[in-house]
N, CA, C and O atoms as a MOPAC input file, in Angstrom:
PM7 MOZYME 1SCF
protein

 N      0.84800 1    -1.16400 1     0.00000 1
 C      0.00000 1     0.00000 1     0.00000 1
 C      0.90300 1     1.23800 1     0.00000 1
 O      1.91500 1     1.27000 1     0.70000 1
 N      0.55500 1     2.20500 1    -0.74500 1
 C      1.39800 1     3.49100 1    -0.77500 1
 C      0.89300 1     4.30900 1     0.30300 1
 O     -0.05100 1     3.92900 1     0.99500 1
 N      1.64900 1     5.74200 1     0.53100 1
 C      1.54800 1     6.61200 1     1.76200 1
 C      1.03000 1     7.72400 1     0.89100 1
 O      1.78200 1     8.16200 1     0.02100 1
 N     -0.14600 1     8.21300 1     1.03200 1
 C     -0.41300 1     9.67800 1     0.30600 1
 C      0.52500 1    10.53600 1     1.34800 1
 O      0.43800 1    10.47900 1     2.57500 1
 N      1.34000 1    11.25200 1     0.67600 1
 C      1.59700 1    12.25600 1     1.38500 1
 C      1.41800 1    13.93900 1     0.44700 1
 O      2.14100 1    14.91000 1     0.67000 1
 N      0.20600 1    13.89900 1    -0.65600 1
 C     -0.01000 1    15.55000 1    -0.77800 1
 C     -1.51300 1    14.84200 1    -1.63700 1
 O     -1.67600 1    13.75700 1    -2.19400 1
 N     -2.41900 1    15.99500 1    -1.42800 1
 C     -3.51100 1    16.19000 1    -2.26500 1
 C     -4.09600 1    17.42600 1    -2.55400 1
 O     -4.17200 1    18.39300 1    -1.79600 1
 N     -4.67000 1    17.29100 1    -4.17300 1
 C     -4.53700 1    18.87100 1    -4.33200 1
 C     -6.23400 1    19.23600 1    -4.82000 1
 O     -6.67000 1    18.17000 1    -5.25500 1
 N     -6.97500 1    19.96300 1    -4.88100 1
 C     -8.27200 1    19.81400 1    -5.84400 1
 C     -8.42600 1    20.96600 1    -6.51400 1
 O     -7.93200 1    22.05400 1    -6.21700 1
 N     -8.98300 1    20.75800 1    -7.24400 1
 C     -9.17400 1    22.32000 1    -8.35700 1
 C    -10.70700 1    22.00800 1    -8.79200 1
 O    -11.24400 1    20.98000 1    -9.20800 1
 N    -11.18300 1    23.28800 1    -8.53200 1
 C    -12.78700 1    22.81000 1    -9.38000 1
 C    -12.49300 1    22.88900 1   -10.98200 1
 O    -11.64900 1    23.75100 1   -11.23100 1
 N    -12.89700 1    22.32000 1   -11.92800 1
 C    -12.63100 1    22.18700 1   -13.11900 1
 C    -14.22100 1    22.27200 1   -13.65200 1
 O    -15.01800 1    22.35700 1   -12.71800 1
 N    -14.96400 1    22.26100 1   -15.31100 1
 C    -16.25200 1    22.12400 1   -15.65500 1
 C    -16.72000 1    20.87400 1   -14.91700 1
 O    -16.08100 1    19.84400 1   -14.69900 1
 N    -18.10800 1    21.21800 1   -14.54200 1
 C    -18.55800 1    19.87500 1   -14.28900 1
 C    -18.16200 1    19.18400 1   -12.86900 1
 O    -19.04100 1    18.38700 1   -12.53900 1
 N    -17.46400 1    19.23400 1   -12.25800 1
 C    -17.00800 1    19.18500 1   -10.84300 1
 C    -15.77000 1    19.39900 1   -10.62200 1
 O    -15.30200 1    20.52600 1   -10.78500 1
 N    -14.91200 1    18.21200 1   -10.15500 1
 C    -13.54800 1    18.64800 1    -9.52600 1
 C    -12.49500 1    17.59000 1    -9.82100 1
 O    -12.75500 1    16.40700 1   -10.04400 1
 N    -11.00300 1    18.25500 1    -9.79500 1
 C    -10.07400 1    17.41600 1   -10.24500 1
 C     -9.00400 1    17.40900 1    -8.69800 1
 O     -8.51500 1    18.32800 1    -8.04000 1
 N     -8.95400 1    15.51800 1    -8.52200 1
 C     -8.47400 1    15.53800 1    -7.47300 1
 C     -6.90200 1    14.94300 1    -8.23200 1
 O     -6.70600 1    14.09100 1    -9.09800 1
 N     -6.01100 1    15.78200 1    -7.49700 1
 C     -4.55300 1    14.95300 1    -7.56100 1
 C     -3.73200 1    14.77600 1    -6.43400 1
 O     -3.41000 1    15.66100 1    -5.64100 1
 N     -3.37700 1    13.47800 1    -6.39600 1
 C     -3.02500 1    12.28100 1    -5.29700 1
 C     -1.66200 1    12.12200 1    -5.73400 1
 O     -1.29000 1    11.80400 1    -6.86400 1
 N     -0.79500 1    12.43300 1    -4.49200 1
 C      0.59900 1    12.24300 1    -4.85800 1
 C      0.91900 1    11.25900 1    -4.00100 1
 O      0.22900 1    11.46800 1    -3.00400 1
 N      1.85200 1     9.90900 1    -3.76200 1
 C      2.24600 1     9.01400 1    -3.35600 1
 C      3.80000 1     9.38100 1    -2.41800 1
 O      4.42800 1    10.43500 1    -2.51300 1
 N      4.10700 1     8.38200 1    -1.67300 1
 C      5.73900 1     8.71100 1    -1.14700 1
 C      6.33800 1     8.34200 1    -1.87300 1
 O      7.54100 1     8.58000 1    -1.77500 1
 N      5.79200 1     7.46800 1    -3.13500 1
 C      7.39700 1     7.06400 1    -3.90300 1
 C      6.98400 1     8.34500 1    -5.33300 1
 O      7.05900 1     8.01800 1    -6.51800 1
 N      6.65200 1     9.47500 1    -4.96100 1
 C      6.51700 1    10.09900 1    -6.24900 1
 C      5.38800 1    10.10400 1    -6.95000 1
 O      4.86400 1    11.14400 1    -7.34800 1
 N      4.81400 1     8.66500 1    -7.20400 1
 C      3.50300 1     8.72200 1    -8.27700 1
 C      2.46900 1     9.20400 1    -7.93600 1
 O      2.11700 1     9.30500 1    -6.76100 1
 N      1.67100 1     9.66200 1    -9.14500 1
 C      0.96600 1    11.10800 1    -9.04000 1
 C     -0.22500 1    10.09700 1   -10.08300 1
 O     -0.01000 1     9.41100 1   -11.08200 1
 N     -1.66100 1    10.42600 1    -9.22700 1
 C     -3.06200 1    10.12800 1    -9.96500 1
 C     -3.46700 1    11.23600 1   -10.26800 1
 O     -3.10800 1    12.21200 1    -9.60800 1
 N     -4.13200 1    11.33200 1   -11.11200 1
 C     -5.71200 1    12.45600 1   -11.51400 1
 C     -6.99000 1    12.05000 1   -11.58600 1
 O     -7.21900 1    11.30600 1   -12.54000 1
 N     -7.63600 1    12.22900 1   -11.08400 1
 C     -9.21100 1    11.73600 1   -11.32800 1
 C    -10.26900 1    13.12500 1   -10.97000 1
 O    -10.07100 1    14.06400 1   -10.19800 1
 N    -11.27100 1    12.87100 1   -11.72900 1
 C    -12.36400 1    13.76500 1   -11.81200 1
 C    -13.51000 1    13.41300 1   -11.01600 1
 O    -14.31700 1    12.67800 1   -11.58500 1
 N    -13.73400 1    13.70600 1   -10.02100 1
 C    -15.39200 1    13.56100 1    -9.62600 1
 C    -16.45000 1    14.93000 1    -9.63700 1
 O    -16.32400 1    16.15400 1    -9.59900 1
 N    -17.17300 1    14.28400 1    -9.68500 1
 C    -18.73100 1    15.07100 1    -9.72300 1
 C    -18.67600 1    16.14700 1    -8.36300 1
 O    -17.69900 1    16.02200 1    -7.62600 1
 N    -19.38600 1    16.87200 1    -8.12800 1
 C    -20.14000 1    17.56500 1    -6.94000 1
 C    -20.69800 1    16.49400 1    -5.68300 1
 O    -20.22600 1    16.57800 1    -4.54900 1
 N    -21.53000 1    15.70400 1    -5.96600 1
 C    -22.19000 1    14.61200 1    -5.54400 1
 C    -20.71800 1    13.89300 1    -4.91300 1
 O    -20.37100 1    13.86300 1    -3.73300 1
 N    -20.16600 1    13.46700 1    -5.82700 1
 C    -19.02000 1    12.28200 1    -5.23600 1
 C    -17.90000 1    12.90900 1    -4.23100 1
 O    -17.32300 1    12.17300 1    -3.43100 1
 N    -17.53700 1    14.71000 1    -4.33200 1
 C    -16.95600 1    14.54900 1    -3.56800 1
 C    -17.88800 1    15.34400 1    -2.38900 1
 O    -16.96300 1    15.66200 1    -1.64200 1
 N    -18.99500 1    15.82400 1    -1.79000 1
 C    -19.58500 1    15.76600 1    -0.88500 1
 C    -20.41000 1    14.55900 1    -0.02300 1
 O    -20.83800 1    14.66200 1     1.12700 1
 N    -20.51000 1    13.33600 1    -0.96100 1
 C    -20.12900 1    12.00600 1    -0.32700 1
 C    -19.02700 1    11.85000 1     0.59200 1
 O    -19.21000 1    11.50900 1     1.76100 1
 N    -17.62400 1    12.14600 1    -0.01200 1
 C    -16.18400 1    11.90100 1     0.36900 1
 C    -16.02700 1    12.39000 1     1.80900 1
 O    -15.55500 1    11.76600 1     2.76000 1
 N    -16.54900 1    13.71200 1     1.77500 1
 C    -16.56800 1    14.67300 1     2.42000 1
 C    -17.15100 1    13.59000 1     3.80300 1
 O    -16.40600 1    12.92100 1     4.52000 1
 N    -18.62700 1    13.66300 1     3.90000 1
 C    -19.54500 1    12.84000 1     4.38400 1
 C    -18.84400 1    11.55100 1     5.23400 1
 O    -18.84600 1    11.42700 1     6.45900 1
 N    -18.31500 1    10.73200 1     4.35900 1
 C    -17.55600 1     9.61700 1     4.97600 1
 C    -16.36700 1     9.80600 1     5.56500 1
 O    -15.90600 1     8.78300 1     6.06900 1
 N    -15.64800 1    10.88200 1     5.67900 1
 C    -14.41600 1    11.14500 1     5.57800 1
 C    -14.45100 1    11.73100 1     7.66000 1
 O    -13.72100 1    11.44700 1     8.60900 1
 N    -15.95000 1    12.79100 1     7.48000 1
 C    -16.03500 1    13.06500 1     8.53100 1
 C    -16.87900 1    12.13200 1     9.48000 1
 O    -16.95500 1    12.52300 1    10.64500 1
 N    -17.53400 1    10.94000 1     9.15400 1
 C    -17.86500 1     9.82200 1    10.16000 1
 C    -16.71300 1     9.64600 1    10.89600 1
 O    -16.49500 1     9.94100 1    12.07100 1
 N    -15.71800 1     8.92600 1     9.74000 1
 C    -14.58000 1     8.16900 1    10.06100 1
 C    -13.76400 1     9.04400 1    11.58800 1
 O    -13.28600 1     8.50600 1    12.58600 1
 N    -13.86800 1    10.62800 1    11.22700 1
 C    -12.85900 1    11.23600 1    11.80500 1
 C    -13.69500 1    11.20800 1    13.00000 1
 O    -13.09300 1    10.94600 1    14.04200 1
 N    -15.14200 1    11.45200 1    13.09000 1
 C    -15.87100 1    11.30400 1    14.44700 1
 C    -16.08600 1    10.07800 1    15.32700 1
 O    -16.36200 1    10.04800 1    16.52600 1
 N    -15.86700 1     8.89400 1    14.31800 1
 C    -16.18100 1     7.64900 1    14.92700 1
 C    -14.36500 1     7.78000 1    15.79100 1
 O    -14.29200 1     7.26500 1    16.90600 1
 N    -13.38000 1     8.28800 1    15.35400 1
 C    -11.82200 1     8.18800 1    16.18800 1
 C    -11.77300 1     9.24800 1    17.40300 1
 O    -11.06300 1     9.26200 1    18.40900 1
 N    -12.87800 1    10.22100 1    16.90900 1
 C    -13.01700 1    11.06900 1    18.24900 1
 C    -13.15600 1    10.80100 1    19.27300 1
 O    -12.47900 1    11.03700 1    20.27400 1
 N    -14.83000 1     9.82800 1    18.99900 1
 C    -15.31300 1     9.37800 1    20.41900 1
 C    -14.58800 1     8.46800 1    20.56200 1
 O    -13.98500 1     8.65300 1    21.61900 1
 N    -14.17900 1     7.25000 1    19.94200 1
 C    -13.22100 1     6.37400 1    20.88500 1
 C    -12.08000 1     7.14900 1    21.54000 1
 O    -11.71600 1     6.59200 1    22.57600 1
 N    -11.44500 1     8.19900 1    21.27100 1
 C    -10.58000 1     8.77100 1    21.93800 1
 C    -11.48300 1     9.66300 1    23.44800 1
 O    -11.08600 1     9.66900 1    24.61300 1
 N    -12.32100 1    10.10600 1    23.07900 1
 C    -12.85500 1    10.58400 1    23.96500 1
 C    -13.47900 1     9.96200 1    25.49000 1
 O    -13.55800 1    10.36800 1    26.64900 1
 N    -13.91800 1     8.53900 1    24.60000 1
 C    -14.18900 1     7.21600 1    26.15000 1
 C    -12.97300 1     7.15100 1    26.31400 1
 O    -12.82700 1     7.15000 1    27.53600 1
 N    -11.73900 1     7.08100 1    25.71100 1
 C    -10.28500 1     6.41800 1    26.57200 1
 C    -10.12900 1     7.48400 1    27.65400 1
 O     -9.70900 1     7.34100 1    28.80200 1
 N    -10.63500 1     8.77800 1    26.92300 1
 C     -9.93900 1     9.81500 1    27.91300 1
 C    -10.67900 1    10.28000 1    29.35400 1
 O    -10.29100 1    10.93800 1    30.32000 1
 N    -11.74500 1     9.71200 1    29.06400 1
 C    -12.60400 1     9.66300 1    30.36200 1
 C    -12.72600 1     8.45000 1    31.24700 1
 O    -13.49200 1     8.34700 1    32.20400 1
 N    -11.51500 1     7.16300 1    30.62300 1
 C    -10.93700 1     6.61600 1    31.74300 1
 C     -9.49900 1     6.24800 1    32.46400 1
 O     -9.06600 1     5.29700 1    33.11500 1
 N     -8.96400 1     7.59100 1    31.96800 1
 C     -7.81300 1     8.14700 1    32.49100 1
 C     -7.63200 1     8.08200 1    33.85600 1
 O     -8.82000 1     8.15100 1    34.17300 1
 N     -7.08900 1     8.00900 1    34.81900 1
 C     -6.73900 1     8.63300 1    36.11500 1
 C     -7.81300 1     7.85900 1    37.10600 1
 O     -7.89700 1     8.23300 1    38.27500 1
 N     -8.82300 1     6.52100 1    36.50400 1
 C     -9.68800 1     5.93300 1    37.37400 1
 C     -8.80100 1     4.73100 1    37.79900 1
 O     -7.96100 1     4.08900 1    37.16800 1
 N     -9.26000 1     4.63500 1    39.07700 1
 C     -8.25900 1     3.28000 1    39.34900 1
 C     -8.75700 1     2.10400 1    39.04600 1
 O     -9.81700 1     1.69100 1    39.51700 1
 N     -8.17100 1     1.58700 1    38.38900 1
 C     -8.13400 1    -0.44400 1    37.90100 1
 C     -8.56600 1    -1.37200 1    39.34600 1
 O     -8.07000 1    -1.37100 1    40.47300 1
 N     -9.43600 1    -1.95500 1    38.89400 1
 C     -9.55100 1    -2.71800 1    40.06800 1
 C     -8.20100 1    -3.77700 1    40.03500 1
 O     -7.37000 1    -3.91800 1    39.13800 1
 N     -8.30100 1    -4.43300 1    41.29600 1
 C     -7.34100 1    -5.10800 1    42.02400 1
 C     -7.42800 1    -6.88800 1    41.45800 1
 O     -6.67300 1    -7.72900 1    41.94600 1

């Protein structure tokens, strides 16, 4: 599996042009719609909320003592 490490978007006709750069260099282009990337959007921010709250229960059992 590669490491994205840059992404760029430009609105272009018709929706938007995403470009995906890799750690070893290689570079995608792809076009999506309006629709596809406010989907992206959509899933992108579950994902980041579903890591919240699990961070958020760990952090509210910080500093409780372990039973014996």
């Amino acid at each position: 599996m590669k490491v994205l490490t840059r992404i760029l978007t430009d609105e272009v006709p018709g929706g938007f042009r995403i470009t995906m750069e890799t750690d070893d260099g290689q570079m995608i282009q792809v076009f999506a719609t309006e629709n596809q990337v406010s989907d992206l959007a959509d899933e992108l921010d579950e994902l980041l909320d579903d890591d919240e709250a699990e961070l958020t229960e760990e952090q509210e059992h910080v500093g409780e003592e372990q039973p014996s």
